[in-house]
N, C-alpha and C positions, 0 to 999 in steps of 0.2 A: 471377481472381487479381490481386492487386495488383500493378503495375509497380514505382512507388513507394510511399515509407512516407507515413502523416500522421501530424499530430501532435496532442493534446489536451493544453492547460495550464490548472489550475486553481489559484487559490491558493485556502488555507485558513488561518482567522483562527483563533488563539487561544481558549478557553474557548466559542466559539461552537457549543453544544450545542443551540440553533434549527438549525441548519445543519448538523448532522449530515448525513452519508451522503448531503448532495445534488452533491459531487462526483461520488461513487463511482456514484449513479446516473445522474448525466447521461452519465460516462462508459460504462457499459452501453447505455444508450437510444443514445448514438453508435456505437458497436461495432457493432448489432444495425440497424441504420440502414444500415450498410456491406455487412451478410449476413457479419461474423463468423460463425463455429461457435458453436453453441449453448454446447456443455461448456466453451469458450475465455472466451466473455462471463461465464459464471459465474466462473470462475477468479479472471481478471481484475477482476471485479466484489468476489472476495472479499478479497482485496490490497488492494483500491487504498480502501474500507473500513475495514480493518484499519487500514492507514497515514493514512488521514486522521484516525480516533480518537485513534489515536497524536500525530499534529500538533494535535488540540484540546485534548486532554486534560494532555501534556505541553511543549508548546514554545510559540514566540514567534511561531507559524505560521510556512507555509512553502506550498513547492510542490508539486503532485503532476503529472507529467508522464508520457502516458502514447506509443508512439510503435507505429504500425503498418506492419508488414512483412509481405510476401510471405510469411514461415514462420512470425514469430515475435511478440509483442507483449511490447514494451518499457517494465517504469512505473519511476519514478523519483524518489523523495519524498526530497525534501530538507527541512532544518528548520536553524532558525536558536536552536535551544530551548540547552536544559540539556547533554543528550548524553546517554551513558548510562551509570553507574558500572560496572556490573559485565555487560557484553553475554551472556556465557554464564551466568549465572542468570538475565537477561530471556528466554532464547531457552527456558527452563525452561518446561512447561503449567503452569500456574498461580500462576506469580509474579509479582506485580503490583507497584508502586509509585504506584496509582492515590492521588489524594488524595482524602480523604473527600466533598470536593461531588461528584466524581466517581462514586463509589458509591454514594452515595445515590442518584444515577438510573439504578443497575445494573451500572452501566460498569466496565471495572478487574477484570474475569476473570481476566487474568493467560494470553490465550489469542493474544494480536495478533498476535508474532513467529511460534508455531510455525503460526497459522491461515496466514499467510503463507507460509511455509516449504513446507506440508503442498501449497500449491495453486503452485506455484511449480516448472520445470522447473531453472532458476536460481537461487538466493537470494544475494546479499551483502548485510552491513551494516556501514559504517564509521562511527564516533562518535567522537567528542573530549569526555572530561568538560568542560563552561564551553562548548563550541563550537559543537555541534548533531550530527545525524544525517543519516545520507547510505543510504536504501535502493536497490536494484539489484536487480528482481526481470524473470523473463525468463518464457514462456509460451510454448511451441511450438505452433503452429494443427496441426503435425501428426505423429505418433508419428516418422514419417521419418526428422524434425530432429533428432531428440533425440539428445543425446551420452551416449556409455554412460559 
């Protein structure tokens, strides 16, 4: 068991759809490198995915910060983009705002927030239209932690 946390920082560029999901996988490949729980690295693998799509597709890049503890696993995707006009229609299955180059290579499901949400023990999201987004997703390594 972990004493202390660590921590993994990635930035993630803009429209940069070569670079897709290789955040999201290094940060699995480190997880599973540690002996994270199998079900925990998926989790977390599908978050921090989600949210980097979101920071290509949408914003002016940003960061994805992911932070390990003892019970629980910590990400943290910040953006410096747009923000979001309307947060509970985004958080909606299948409402998208993706732009069409975006679609054209599939992207823009309309599935990001609740895929998050769904694998998430925690979810918050803060956004400022003009200012960018601030996600807050938390991950318990085990049923124990969990708050009812």
């Amino acid at each position: 068991m972990w004493e202390e946390k660590f921590r993994l920082v990635y930035r993630v560029k803009p429209m940069d759809l070569a670079s897709a999901g290789s955040a999201s996988s290094q940060i699995k490949v480190e997880l599973q490198r540690n002996g994270i729980e199998e079900d925990v690295v998926r989790k977390v693998g599908i978050i921090c995915f989600e949210a980097e799509m979101n920071m290509i597709l949408y914003s002016t890049g940003g960061k994805l910060k992911v932070e390990v503890w003892p019970d629980r696993i910590e990400i943290l995707a910040e953006d410096d983009g747009p923000g979001i006009e309307d947060l509970q229609k985004a958080m909606e299955p299948g409402y998208s705002t993706a732009p069409p180059w975006a679609q054209d290579y599939g992207f823009g499901a309309g599935m990001g927030f609740p895929n998050m949400k769904q694998n998430s023990d925690v979810f918050d999201v803060e956004t400022k239209p003009g200012e960018g987004t601030r996600i807050h997703s938390v991950v318990y390594r085990s049923k124990d932690n969990e708050t009812p």
